[in-house]
C-alpha positions in Angstrom: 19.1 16.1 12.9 18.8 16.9 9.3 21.5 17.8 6.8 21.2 18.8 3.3 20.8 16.0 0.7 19.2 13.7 2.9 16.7 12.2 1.2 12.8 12.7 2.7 9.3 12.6 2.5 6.9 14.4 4.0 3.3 15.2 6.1 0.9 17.1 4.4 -0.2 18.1 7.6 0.1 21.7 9.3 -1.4 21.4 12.3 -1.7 24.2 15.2 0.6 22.2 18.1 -1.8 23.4 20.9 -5.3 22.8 20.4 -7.1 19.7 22.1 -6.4 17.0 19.4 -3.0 18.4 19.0 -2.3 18.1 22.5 -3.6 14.3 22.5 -1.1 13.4 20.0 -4.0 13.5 17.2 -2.2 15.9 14.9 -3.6 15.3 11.7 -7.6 16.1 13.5 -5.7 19.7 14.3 -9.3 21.8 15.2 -6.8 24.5 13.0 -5.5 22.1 10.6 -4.0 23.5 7.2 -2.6 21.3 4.0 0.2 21.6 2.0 -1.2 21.9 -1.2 -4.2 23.8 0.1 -3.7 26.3 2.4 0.2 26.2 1.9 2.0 26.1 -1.4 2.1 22.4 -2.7 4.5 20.2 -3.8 4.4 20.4 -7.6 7.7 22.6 -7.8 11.4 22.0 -7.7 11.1 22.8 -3.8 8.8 23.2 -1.3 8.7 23.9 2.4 7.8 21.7 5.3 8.3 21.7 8.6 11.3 19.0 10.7 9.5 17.7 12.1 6.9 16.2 9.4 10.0 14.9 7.9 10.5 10.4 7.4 13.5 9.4 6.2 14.1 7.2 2.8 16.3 4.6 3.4 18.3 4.0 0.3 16.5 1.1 -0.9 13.2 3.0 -1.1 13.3 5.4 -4.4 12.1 8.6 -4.5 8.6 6.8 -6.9 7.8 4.7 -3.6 8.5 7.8 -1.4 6.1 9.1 -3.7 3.6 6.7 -3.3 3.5 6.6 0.8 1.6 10.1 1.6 -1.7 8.6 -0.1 -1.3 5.3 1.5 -0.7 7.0 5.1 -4.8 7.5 4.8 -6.0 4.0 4.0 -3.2 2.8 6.8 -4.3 4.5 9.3 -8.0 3.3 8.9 -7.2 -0.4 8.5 -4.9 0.1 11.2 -5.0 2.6 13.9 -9.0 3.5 13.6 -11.0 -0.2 12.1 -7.9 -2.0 14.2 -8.1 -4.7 11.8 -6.9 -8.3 13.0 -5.5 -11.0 11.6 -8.1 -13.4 10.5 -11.2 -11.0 9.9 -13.0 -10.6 6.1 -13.1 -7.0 4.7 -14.7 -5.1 1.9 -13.3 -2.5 0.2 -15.6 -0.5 -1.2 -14.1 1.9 -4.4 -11.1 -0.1 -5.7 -9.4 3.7 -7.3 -6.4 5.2 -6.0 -7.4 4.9 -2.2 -8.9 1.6 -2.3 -6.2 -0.2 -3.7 -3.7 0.7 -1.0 -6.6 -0.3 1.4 -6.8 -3.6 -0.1 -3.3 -4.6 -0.3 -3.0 -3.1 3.0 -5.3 -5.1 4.5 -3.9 -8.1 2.9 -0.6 -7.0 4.9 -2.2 -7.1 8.1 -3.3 -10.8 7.8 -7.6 -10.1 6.7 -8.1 -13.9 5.6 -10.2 -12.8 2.6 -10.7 -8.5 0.8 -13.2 -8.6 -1.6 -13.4 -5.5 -3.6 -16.3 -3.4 -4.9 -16.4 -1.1 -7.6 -18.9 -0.3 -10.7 -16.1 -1.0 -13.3 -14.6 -4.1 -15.0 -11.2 -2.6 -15.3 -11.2 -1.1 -12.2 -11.5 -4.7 -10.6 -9.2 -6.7 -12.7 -6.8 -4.2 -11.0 -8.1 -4.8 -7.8 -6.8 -8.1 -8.4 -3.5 -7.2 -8.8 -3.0 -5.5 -5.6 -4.4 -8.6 -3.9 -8.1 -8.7 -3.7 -9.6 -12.4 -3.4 -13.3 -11.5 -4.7 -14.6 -9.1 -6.8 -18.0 -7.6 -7.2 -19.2 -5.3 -10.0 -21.7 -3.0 -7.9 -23.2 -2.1 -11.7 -24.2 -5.6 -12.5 -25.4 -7.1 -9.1 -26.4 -6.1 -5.4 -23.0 -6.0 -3.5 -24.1 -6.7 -0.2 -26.3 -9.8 -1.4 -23.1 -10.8 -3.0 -21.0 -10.4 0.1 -23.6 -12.1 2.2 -23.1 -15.3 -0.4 -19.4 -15.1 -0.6 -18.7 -14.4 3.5 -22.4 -15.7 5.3 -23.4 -13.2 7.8 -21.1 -10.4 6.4 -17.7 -9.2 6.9 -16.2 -7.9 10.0 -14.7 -5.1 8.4 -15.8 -2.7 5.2 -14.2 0.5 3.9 -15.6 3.3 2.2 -13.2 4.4 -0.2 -16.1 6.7 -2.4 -17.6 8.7 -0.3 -20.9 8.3 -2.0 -24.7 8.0 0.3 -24.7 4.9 -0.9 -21.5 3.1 -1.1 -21.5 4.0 2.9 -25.1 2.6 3.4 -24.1 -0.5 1.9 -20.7 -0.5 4.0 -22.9 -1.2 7.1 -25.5 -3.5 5.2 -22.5 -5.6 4.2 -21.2 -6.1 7.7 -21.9 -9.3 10.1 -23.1 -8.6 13.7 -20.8 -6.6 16.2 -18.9 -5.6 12.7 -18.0 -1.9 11.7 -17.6 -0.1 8.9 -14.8 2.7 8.4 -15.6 5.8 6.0 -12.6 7.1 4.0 -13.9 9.0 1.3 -15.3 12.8 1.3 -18.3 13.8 -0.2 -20.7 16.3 -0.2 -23.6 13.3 0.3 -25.9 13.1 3.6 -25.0 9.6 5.0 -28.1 7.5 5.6 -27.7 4.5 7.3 -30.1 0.9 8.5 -32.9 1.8 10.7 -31.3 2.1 14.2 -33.3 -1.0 15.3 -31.0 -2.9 13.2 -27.8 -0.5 13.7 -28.0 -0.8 18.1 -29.0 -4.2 17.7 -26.4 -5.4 16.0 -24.1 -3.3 17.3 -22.5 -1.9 14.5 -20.1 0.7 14.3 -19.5 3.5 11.8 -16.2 5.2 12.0 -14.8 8.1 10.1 -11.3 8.3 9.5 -8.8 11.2 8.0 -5.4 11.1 7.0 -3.0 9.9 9.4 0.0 10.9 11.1 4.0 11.4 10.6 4.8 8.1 12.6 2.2 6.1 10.2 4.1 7.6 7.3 7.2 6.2 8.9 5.3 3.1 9.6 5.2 2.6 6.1 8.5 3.2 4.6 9.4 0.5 7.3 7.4 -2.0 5.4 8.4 -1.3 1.9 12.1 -1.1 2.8 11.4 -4.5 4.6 10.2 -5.7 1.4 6.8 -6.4 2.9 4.9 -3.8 1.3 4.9 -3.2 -2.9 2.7 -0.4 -4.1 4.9 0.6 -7.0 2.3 -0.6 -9.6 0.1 1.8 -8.3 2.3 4.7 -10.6 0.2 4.2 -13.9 2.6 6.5 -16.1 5.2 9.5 -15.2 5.4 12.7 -16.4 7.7 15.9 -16.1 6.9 19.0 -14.3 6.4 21.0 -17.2 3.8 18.9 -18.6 1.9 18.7 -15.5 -1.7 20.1 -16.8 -1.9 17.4 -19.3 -1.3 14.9 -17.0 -3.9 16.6 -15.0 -6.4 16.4 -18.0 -6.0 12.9 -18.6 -6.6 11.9 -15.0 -10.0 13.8 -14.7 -10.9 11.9 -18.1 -9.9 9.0 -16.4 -7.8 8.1 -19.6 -6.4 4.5 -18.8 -8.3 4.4 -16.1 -5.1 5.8 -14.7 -4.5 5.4 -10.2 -2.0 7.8 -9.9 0.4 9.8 -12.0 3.6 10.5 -10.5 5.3 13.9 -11.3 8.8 14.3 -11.3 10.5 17.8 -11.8 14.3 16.1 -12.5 12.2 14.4 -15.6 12.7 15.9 -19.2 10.1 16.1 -21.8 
């Protein structure tokens, strides 16, 4: 039951409750699925609507900037673990080390991978992959990533994530993997994937996964682990700003000012 004041986050998700996927528990792959935000009005307002049962509970030692935090890191969660299934012990790439693919990386850390190395085309960008745990990194402007990986982890890594969605950040997901590894696809784009020559993709037995958002549990899932104190993505907030000053903020991030990961709004926050 929920009461007024209790304090919440929430799924993104509207989903239909009777189609196929909906019926198998797969909510967030709703054949009707609609987003709040997108199809619904969003969330940068005083209030907003969403249904009780997309509702997770904040315990008290979770602020509202973590709750904040835990939608966008529902995605790269699910992938590591509910799609990729990664196990303790196993190498991963992350490819894209921006707003997704730092979640993924300390993420994967979480779940026991032995080593992350992190991929991205800027210096900046990869220091900061640091932070958040990544044991390698590889600038994808300078040098061939998966001859890199291939030096750094011989064979390849069991595991790589596509945090771009780029042709050829996912092309070089599956190049970078050891045999019987698999490669998980976050990132949208409008790009044609193009993969190895099948010979090498059946023979190796690779596999190529797609993954997409994730589901009220996950969420849950996650304010478990930062209320346990196992899971700190609070230095993923690069500044604050207040409702009314929203566009700016806006500006800034598509100019990539700062090299900014994400910008937290708050509507309680004066000028």
């Amino acid at each position: 039951m929920w009461s007024v004041g209790d304090r919440v986050i929430f799924s993104g998700v509207l989903n239909c409750g009777f189609c196929n996927n909906c019926l198998k528990g797969k909510d967030y792959i709703c054949e009707n699925r609609k987003f709040i935000g997108i199809h619904a009005e969003g969330g940068f307002a005083q209030f907003v609507k969403a249904k009780a049962d997309k509702l997770v509970r904040l315990p008290p030692a979770v602020s509202f900037e973590e709750g904040a935090l835990i939608e966008p890191a529902g995605s790269p969660f699910h992938a590591l673990t509910r799609r990729a299934k990664l196990t303790p012990g196993e190498t991963v790439a992350v490819y894209g080390a921006g707003g997704i693919g730092v979640f993924a990386i300390c993420l994967a850390k979480l779940c026991g991978a032995a080593k992350v190395i992190a991929i991205d085309i800027k210096e900046e960008v990869l220091e900061r992959a640091k932070v958040f745990g990544a044991d390698r990194v590889i600038n994808a402007a300078r040098e061939d990533p998966v001859k890199r990986i291939r030096q750094i982890t011989p064979g390849g890594v069991d595991l790589a994530v596509e945090c771009v969605g780029a042709k050829e950040a996912v092309a070089n997901s599956v190049k970078s993997l050891r045999m019987g590894g698999r490669a998980v696809v976050l990132g949208l784009g409008p790009e044609e994937i193009k993969l190895v020559p099948s010979t090498t993709f059946v023979r190796s037995e690779f596999e190529l996964i797609g993954s997409y958002a994730y589901s009220t549990a996950e969420l849950g899932q996650i304010v478990n682990l930062i209320w346990q104190g196992r899971l700190d993505i609070s230095a993923a907030v690069s500044e604050k700003t207040s409702l009314d000053r929203i566009n700016e903020a806006f500006e800034r991030f598509r100019k990539k000012i700062g090299n900014p990961i994400r910008i937290l709004v708050s509507p309680e926050k004066k000028r």
